[in-house]
C-alpha positions in Angstrom: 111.3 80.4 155.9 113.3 82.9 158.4 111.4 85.8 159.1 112.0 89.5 160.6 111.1 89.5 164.2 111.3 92.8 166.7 113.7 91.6 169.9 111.8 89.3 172.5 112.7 88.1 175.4 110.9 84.5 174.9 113.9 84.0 172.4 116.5 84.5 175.7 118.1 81.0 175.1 117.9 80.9 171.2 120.0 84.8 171.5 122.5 83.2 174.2 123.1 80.4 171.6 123.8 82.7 168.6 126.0 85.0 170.6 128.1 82.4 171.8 128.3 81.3 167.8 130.4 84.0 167.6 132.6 83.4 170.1 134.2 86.3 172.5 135.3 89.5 171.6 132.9 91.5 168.9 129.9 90.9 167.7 127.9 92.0 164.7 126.2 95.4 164.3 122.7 94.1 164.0 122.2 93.6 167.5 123.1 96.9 169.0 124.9 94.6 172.0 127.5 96.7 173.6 130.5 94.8 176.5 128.3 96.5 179.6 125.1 95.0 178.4 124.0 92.1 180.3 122.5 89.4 178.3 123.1 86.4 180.3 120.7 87.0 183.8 117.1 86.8 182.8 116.4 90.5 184.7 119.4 91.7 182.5 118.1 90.6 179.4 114.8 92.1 180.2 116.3 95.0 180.6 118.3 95.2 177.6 115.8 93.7 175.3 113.0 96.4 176.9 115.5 99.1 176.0 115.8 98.4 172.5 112.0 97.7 171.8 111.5 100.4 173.8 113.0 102.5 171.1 111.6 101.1 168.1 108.5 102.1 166.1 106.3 100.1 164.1 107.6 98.6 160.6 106.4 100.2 157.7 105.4 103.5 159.6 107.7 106.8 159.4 109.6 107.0 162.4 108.7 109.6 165.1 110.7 111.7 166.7 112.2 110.0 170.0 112.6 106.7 168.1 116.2 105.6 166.7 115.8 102.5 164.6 114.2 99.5 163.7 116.1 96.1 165.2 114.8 93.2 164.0 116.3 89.3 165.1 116.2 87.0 161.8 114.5 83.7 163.0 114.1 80.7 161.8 112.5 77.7 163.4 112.8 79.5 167.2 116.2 79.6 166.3 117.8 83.2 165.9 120.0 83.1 163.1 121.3 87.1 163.4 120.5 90.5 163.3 119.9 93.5 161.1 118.9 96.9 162.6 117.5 100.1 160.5 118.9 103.3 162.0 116.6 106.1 161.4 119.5 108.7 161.8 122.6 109.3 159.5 125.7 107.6 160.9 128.8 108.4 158.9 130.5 105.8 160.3 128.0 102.6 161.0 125.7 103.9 157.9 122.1 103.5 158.1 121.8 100.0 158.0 124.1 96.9 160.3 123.9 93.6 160.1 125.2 90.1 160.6 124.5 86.3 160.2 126.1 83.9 162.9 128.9 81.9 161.8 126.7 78.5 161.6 124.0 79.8 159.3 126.2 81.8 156.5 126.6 81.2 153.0 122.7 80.8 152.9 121.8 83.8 151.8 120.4 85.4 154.9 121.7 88.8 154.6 120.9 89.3 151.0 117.4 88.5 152.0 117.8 90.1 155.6 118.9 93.2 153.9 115.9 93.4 151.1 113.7 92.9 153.5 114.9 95.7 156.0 115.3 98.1 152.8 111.4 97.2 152.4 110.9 99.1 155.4 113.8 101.9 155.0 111.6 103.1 152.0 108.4 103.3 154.3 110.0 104.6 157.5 112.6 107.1 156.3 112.4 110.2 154.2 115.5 109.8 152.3 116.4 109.0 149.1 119.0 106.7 149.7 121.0 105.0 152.2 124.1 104.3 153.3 125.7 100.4 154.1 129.1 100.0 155.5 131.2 96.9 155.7 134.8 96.2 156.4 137.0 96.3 153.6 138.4 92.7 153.5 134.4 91.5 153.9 133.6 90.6 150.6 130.8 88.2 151.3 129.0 91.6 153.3 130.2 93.4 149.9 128.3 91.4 148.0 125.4 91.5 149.8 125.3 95.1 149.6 125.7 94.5 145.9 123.1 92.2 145.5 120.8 95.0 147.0 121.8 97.7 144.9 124.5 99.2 146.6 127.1 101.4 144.7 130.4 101.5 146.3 131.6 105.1 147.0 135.3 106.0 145.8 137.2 105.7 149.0 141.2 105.3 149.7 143.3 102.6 149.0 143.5 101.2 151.9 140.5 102.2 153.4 138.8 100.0 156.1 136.0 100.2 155.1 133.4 99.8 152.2 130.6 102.4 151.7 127.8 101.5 149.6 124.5 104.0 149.0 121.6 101.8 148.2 118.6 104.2 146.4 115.1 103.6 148.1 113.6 104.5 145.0 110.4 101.8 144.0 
């Protein structure tokens, strides 16, 4: 059964793996990994892991002020299988909610079950009524996900690149 775990850095060898699933170039949104961030050095991945725990709160709890989100690593069997991260601000453009599966474990539902769980927490931690999940437009597995969770597409362009979806956190 995969599980929501905050970012470690006893997992530094299961996250080198599922980065280098994806390959070069970007990677999902669940990690919050940016090209300066080094991941590879075990001092750098201290570092980088420290910094984004170091701005996280406790699940379930509202957030206080000071504290931007909630990443969480999806494990399974000491094996990281992606990412999903809880923003606790309004981002037009990322939405409150990012996430991603690694190439090798999709099509398993992950992120429909990565994405109810993390919405679990959205309701405790945030003091809005809904929230917002973005995905690019020609992702229709990610659309569906959303879907699966609720989400109600917002009316946007043809042509648009990408899909907005408002998930209600009411019970």
């Amino acid at each position: 059964m995969p599980e929501l775990v905050l970012p470690t850095t006893r997992l530094h060898a299961a996250f080198l793996e599922c980065r280098d699933d994806w390959g070069p170039g970007p990677h999902e949104d669940g990690f919050g990994l940016t090209p300066g961030d080094d991941v590879d050095s075990p001092g750098g991945f201290v570092s980088w892991v420290d910094g984004l725990v170091s701005r996280t709160h406790p699940a379930g709890t509202p957030c206080p002020p000071g504290r931007h989100g909630s990443p969480r690593w999806i494990v399974q069997d000491g094996r990281i299988l992606g990412g999903i991260a809880l923003r606790h601000h309004y981002d037009d453009g990322a939405g409150h909610i990012g996430y991603g599966i690694r190439p090798s474990a999709r099509g398993r539902g992950l992120a429909t079950w990565a994405l109810g769980a993390i919405l679990r927490e959205a309701r405790a931690a945030l003091t809005v009524d809904r929230v917002l999940v973005v995905c690019l437009a020609g992702n229709l597995a990610s659309a569906r996900t959303i879907e699966r969770n609720g989400g109600v597409a917002e009316d946007m362009p043809a042509g648009a690149p990408t899909r907005r979806y408002w998930i209600t956190l009411g019970e």
